[in-house]
C-alpha positions in Angstrom: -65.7 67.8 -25.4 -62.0 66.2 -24.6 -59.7 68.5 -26.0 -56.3 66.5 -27.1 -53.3 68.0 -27.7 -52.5 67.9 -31.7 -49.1 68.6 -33.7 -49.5 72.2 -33.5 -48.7 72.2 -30.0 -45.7 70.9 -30.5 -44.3 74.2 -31.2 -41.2 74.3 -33.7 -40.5 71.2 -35.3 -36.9 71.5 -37.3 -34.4 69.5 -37.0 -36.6 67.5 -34.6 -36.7 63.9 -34.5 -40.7 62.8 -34.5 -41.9 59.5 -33.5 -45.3 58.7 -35.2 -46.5 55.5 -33.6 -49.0 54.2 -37.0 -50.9 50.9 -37.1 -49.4 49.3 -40.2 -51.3 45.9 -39.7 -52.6 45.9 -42.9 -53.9 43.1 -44.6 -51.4 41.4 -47.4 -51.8 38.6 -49.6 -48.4 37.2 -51.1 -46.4 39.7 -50.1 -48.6 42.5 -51.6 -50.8 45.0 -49.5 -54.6 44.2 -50.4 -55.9 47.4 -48.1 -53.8 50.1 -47.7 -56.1 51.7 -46.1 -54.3 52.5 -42.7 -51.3 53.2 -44.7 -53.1 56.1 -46.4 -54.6 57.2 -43.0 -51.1 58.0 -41.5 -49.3 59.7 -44.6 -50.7 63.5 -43.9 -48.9 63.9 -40.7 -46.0 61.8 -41.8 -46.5 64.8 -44.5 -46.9 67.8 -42.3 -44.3 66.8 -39.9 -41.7 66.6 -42.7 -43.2 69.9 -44.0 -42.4 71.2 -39.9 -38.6 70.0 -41.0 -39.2 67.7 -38.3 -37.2 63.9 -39.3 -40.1 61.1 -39.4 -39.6 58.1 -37.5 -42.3 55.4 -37.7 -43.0 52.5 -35.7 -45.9 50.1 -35.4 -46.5 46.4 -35.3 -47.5 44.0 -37.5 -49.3 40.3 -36.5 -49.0 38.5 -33.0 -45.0 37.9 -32.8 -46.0 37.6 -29.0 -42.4 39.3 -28.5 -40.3 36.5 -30.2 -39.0 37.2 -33.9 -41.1 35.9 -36.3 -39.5 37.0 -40.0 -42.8 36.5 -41.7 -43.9 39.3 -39.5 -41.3 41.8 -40.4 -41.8 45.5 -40.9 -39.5 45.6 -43.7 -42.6 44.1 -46.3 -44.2 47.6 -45.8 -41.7 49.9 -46.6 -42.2 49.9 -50.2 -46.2 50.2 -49.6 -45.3 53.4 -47.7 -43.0 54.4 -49.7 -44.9 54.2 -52.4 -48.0 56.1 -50.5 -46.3 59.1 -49.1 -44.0 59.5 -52.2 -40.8 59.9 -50.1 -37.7 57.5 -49.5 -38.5 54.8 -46.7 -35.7 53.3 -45.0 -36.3 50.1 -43.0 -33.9 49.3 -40.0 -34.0 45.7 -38.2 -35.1 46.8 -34.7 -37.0 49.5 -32.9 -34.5 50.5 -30.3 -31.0 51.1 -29.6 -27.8 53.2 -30.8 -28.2 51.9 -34.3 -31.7 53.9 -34.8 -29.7 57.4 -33.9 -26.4 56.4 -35.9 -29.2 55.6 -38.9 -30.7 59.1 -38.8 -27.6 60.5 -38.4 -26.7 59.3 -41.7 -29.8 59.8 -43.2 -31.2 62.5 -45.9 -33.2 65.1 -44.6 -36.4 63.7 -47.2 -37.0 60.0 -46.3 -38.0 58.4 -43.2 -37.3 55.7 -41.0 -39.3 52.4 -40.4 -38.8 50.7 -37.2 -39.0 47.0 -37.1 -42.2 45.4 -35.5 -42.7 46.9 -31.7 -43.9 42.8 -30.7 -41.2 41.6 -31.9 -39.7 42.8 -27.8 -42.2 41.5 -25.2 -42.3 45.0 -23.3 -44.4 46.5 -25.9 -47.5 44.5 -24.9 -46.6 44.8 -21.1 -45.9 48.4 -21.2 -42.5 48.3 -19.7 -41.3 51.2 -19.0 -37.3 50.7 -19.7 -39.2 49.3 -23.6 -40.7 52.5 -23.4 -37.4 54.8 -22.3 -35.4 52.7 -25.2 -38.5 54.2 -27.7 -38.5 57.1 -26.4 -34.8 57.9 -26.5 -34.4 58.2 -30.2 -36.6 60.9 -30.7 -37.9 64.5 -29.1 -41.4 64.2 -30.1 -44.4 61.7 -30.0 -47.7 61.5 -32.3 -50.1 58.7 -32.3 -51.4 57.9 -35.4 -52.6 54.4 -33.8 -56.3 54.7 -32.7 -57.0 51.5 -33.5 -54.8 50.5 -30.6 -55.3 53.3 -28.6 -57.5 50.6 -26.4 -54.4 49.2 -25.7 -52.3 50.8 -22.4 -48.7 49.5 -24.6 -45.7 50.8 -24.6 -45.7 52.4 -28.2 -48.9 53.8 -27.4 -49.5 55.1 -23.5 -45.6 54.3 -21.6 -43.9 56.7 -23.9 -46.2 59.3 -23.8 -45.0 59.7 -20.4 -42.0 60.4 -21.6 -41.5 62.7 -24.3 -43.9 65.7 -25.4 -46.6 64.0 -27.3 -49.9 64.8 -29.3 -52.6 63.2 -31.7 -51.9 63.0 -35.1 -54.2 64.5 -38.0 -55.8 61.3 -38.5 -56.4 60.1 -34.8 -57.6 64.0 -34.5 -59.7 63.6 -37.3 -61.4 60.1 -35.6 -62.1 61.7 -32.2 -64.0 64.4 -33.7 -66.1 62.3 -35.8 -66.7 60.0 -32.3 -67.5 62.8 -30.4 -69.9 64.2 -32.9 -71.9 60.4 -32.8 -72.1 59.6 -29.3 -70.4 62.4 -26.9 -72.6 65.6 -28.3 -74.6 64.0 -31.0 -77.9 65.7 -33.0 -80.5 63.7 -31.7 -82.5 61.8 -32.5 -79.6 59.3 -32.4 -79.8 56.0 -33.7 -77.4 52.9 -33.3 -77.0 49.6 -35.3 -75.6 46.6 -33.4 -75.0 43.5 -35.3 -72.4 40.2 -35.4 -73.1 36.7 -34.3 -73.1 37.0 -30.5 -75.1 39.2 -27.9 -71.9 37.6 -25.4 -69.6 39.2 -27.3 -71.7 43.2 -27.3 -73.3 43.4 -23.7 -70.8 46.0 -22.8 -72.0 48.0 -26.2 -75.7 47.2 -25.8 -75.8 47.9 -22.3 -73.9 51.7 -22.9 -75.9 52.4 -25.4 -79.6 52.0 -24.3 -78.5 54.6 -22.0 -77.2 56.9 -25.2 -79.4 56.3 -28.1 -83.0 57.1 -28.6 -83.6 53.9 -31.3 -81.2 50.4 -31.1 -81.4 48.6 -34.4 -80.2 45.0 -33.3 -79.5 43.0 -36.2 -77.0 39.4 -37.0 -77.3 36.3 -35.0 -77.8 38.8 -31.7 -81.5 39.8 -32.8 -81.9 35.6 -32.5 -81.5 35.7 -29.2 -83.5 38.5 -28.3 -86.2 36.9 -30.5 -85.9 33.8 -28.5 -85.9 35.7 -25.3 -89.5 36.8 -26.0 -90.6 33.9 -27.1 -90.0 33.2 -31.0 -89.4 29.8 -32.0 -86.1 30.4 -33.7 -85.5 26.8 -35.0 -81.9 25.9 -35.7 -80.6 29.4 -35.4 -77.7 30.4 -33.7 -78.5 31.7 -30.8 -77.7 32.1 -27.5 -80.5 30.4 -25.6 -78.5 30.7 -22.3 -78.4 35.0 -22.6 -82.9 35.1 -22.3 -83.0 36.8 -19.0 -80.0 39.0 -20.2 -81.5 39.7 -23.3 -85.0 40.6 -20.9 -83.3 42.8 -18.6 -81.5 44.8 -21.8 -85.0 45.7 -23.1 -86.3 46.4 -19.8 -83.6 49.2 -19.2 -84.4 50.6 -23.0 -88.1 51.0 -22.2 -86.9 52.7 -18.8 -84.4 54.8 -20.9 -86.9 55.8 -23.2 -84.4 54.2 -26.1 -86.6 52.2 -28.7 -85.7 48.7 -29.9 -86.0 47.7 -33.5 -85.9 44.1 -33.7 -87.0 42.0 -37.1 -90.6 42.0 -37.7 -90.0 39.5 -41.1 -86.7 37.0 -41.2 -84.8 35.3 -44.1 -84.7 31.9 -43.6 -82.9 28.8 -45.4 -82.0 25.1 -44.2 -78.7 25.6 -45.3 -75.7 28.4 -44.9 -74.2 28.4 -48.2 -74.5 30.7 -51.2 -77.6 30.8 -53.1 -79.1 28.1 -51.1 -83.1 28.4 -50.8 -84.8 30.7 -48.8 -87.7 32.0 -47.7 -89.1 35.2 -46.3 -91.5 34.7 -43.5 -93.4 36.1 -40.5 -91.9 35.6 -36.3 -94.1 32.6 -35.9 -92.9 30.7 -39.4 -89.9 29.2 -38.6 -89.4 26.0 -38.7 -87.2 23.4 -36.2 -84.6 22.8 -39.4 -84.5 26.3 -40.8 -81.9 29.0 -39.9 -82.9 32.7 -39.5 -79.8 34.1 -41.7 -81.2 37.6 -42.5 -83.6 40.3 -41.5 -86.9 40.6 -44.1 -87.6 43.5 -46.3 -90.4 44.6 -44.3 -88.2 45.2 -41.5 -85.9 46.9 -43.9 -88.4 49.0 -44.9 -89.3 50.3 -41.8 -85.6 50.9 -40.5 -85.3 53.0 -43.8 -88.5 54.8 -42.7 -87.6 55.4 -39.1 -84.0 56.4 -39.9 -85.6 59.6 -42.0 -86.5 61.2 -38.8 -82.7 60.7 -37.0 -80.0 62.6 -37.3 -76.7 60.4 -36.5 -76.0 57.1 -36.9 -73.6 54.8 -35.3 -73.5 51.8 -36.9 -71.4 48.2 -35.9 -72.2 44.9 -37.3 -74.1 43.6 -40.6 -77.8 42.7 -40.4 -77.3 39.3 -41.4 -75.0 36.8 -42.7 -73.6 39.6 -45.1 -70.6 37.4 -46.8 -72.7 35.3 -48.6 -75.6 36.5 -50.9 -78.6 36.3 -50.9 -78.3 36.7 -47.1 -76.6 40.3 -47.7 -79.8 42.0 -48.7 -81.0 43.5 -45.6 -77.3 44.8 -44.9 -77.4 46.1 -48.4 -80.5 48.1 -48.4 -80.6 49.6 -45.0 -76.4 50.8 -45.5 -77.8 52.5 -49.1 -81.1 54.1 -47.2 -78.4 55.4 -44.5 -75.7 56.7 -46.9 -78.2 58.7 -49.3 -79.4 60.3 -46.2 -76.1 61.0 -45.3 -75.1 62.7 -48.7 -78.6 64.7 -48.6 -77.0 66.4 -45.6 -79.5 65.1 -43.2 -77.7 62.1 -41.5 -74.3 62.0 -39.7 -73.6 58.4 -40.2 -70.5 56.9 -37.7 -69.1 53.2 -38.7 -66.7 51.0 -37.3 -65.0 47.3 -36.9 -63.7 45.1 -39.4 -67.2 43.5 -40.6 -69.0 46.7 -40.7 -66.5 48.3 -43.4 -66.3 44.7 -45.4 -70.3 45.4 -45.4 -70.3 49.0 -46.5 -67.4 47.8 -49.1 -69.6 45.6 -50.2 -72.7 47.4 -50.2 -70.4 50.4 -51.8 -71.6 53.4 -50.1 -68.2 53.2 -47.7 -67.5 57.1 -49.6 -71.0 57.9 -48.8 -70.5 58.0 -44.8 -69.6 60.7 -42.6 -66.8 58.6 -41.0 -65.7 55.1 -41.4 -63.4 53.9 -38.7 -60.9 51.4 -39.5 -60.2 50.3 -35.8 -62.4 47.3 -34.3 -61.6 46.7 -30.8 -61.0 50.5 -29.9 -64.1 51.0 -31.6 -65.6 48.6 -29.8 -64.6 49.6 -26.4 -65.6 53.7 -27.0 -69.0 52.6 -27.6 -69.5 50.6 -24.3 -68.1 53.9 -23.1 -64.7 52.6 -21.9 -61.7 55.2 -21.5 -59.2 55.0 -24.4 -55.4 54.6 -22.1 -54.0 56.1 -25.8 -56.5 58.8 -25.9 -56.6 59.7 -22.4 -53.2 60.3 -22.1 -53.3 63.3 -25.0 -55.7 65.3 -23.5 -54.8 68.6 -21.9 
């Protein structure tokens, strides 16, 4: 295993100035925080630094400013959120570099901490430059990213100024790695993956990584369409991908040469219409007809995920089974998340989650506090399952 250099080798922290780089893009609805979810994630090192006498500094960004000021955008709508998380004062400042940041901590009481304005609001964050990334990096002695779900990005917050000052992982990014290398880097085997979402275009990268990884691929969502298709299933008016067949062929023809199983549905939901409660039918591969829509995967499919997931002993799991958001094309996501986080509390299953639609779908199926580890990050999460090097991570290790 990667080993990444945490807080503790930092050495002594007091009187140090620490600059945690956190993802604070958190969703808000009219001016209040609906998911504070990352904010929670970075306030036990914002914690143990202060405990280390270290002075906190945080910085992240917030929306796609694309490096021009956008007020809407400001930092200064989370102070109070943090403030209110970490239980300590939060003062905001109106930029994330220059003189003005120093003169502020100068001035400041040893218990609160400083909020940088949004790191896109300057268009060297995004490019990496590196005088963006000395003018972060003079204003403090230390670096910690709390950030992995950017930690795909080579930015300026989050791989230029690690160059530059003495940096390390914080508790939380520390926490996330472990649970990642547990799942696919030194997993118990037998190891199982879900893959779901609309598009197989979108998850080659992932699909082709992981045939190579996992002993069982459950492929699920509007992908399993396409592999259906591929083999010659009448798929109606499904969306699929009709272009991706010899793609789709060549995927399960490296599985079956990697020994990796693939589950694909054996029974499908169907229903002439996406909208809730519409009718539907559950039917066999050959049932479909040329104005239905295959919107989720049948119970005796389910059933036999549930089954064959007994006999594994991690899980990694991104994408719903079917058209989650709208019931009563949820129940296959449902069921197989419940059969996967009662093994998981039985001790027998480490389960692994990640991306945006895969928490909404645990949420929602409510057995998100029933999973070994729940990652918050989507495109970082994406790109360490096709196997891709993390510029954020990579730069930590020893």
């Amino acid at each position: 295993m990667v080993q990444i250099r945490n807080i503790e080798d930092l050495g002594a922290l007091e009187g140090k100035r620490v600059l945690i780089r956190a993802d604070l893009n958190v969703p808000m609805k009219d001016g209040i925080v609906t998911d504070d979810t990352r904010i929670r994630s970075v306030a036990p090192t914002i914690l143990a630094l202060m405990d280390k006498g270290a002075q906190v500094i945080i910085m992240s960004h917030f929306g796609r400013p694309k490096g021009k000021i956008v007020p809407e955008m400001s930092l200064e709508q989370l102070a109070q959120p943090l403030s209110d998380v970490i239980k300590k004062a939060v003062v905001f400042i109106d930029n994330c570099i220059g003189n003005v940041i120093k003169e502020t901590l100068d001035a400041m009481e040893s218990d609160a901490v400083l909020l940088l304005e949004n790191l896109r609001f300057h268009a060297g964050e995004a490019s990496n430059d590196a005088d963006f990334a000395q003018a972060l990096a003079d204003n403090a002695d230390f670096y910690v990213n709390e950030a992995f779900s950017c930690a795909h990005r080579a930015h300026a917050s989050t791989e230029g100024i690690a160059h530059l000052l003495p940096s390390a992982a914080g508790l939380s990014l520390e926490k996330e790695l472990a649970a990642l290398e547990s799942a696919l880097g030194d997993p118990r085997r037998p190891l199982c993956a879900v893959v779901g979402g609309a598009k197989v275009s979108s998850k080659l990268d992932v699909l082709t990584n992981l045939v190579e990884k996992v002993d069982h691929l459950i492929i699920g969502g509007g992908m399993a369409n396409t592999f259906l298709a591929a083999q010659g299933v009448d798929v109606g008016a499904s969306l699929c991908e009709h272009d991706l067949a010899d793609t789709a062929r060549a995927i399960l023809a490296k599985a079956a040469a990697q020994n990796c199983t693939i589950h694909l549905p054996t029974d499908l939901v169907v229903a002439k219409e996406f909208k809730a409660g519409a009718d539907c039918r559950t039917i066999g591969l050959d049932e479909v007809t040329s104005d239905e829509m295959i919107l989720d995967v049948g119970p005796a499919t389910v059933a036999d995920l549930a089954e064959m997931l007994t006999s594994c002993k991690t899980l990694i799991w991104n994408g719903p089974m079917g058209a989650f958001e709208i019931e009563p094309f949820d129940a296959a996501t449902v069921a197989l998340a419940k059969a996967a986080g009662q093994l998981t509390e039985q001790g027998s299953l480490v389960s692994v989650a990640g991306g945006g639609d895969t928490v909404a779908a645990l949420n929602h199926a409510g057995v998100a506090g029933q999973f070994t580890h729940i990652s918050t990050a989507g495109g970082a999460f994406l790109e360490w399952m096709e196997g891709k090097e993390l510029p954020g991570v990579k730069i930590l290790e020893k």
